[in-house]
C-alpha positions as a Markdown table, in Angstrom:
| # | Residue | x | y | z |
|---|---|---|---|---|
| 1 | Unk | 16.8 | -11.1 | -1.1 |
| 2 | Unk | 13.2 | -10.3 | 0.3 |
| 3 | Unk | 10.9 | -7.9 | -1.4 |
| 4 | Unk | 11.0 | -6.1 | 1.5 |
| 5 | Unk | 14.4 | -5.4 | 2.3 |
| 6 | Unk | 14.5 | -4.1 | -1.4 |
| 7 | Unk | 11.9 | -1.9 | -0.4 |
| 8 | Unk | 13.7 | -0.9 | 1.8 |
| 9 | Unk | 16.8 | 0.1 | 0.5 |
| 10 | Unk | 15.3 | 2.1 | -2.1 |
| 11 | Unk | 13.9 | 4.2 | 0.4 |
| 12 | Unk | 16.5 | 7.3 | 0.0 |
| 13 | Unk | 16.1 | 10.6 | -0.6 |
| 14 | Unk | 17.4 | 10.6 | -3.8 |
| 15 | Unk | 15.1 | 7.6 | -5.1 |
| 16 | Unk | 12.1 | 9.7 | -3.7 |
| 17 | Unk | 13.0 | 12.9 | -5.6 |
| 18 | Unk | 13.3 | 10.9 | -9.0 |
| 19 | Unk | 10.1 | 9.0 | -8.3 |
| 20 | Unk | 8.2 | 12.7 | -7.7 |
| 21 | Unk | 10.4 | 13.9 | -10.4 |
| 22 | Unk | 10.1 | 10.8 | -13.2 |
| 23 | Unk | 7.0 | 9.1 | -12.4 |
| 24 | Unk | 4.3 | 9.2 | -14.2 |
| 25 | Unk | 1.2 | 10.7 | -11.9 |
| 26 | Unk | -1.9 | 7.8 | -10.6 |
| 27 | Unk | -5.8 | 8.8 | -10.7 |
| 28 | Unk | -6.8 | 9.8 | -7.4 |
| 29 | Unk | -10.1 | 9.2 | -5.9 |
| 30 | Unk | -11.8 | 12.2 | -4.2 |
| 31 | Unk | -14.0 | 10.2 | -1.8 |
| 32 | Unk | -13.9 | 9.8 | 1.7 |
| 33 | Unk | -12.2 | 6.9 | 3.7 |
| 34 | Unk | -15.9 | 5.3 | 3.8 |
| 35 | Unk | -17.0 | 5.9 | 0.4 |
| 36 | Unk | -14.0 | 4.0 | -1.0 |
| 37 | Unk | -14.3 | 0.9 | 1.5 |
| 38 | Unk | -17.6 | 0.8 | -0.1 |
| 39 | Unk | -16.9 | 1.1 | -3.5 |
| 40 | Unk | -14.3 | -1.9 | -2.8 |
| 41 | Unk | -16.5 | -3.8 | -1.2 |
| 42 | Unk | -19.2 | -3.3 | -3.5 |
| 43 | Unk | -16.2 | -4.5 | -6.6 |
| 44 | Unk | -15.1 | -7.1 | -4.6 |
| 45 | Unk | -18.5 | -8.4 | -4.4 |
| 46 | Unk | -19.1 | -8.1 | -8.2 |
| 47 | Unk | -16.2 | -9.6 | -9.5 |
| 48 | Unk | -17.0 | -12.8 | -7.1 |
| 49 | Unk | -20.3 | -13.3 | -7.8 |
| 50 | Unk | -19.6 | -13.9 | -11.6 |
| 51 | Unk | -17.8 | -17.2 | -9.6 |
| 52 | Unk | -19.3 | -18.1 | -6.6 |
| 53 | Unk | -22.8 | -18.5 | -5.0 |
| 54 | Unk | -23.7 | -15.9 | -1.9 |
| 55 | Unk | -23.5 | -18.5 | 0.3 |
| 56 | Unk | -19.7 | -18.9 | -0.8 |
| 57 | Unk | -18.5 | -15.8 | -0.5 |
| 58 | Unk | -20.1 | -14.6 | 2.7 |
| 59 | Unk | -18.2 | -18.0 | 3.8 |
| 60 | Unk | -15.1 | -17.0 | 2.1 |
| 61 | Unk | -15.0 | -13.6 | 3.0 |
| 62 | Unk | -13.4 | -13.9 | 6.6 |
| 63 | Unk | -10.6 | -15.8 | 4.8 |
| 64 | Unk | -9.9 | -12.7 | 2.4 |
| 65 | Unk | -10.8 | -10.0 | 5.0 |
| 66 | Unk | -8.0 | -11.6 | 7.1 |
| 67 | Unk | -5.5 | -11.9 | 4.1 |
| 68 | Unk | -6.0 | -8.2 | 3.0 |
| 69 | Unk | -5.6 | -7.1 | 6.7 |
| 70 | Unk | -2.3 | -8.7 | 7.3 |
| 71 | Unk | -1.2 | -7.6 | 3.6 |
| 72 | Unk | -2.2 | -4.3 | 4.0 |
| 73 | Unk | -0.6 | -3.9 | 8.2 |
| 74 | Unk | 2.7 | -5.4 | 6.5 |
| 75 | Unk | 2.5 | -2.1 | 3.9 |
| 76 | Unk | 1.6 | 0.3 | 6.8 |
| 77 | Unk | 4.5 | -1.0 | 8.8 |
| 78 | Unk | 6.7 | -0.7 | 5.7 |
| 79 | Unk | 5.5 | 2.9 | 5.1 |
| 80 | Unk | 6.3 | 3.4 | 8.6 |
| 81 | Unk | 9.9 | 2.6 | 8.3 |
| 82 | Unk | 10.5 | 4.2 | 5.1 |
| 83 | Unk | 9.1 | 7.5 | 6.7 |
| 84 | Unk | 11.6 | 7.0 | 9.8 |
| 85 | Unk | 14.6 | 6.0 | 7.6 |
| 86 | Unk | 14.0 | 9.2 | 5.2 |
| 87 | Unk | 13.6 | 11.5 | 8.3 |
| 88 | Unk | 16.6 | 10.4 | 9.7 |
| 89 | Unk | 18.5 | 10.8 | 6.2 |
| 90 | Unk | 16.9 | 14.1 | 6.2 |
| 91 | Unk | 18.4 | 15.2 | 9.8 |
| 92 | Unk | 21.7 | 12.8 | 9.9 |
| 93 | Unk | 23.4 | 13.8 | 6.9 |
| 94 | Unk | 24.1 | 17.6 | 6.0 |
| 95 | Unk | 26.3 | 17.0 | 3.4 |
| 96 | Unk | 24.8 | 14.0 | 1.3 |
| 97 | Unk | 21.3 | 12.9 | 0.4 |
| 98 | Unk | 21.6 | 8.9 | 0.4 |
């Protein structure tokens, strides 16, 4: 079965209130939108330098720049749909919670 669809079936109410419940809380970053594409960049950058010239990643870049973007539209859509499946879970059933 896909990834995906496994996502997807997780997405409940009941798995959501054991994950807020259960899990274990991540480090937030207090920065705005812009300060954290830099800081990404900036890593990004690093880390490849230790590898490649400038002249190969400024030509690698687009390549990666188009991989993240379809990565990451793939995990907004999917965010998307688990927000419209638990709303409806949350107005369609009264009586049960899955």
């Amino acid at each position: 079965m896909s990834t995906f669809k496994d996502m997807m079936e997780r997405t409940t109410i009941q798995h959501l209130s054991h994950l807020i419940r259960d899990y274990k809380q991540t480090s937030m970053i207090y920065e705005t939108f812009d300060k954290r594409e830099e800081i990404a960049d900036d890593d990004l950058y690093s880390r490849l330098s230790e590898f490649l010239s400038n002249e190969q990643i400024f030509d690698i870049e687009p390549l990666l720049n188009e991989y993240s973007s379809s990565i990451g539209e793939i995990y907004f859509n999917m965010g998307m749909k688990a927000g419209a499946r638990l709303l409806h879970q949350l107005l369609d059933n009264e009586d049960r919670d899955y």
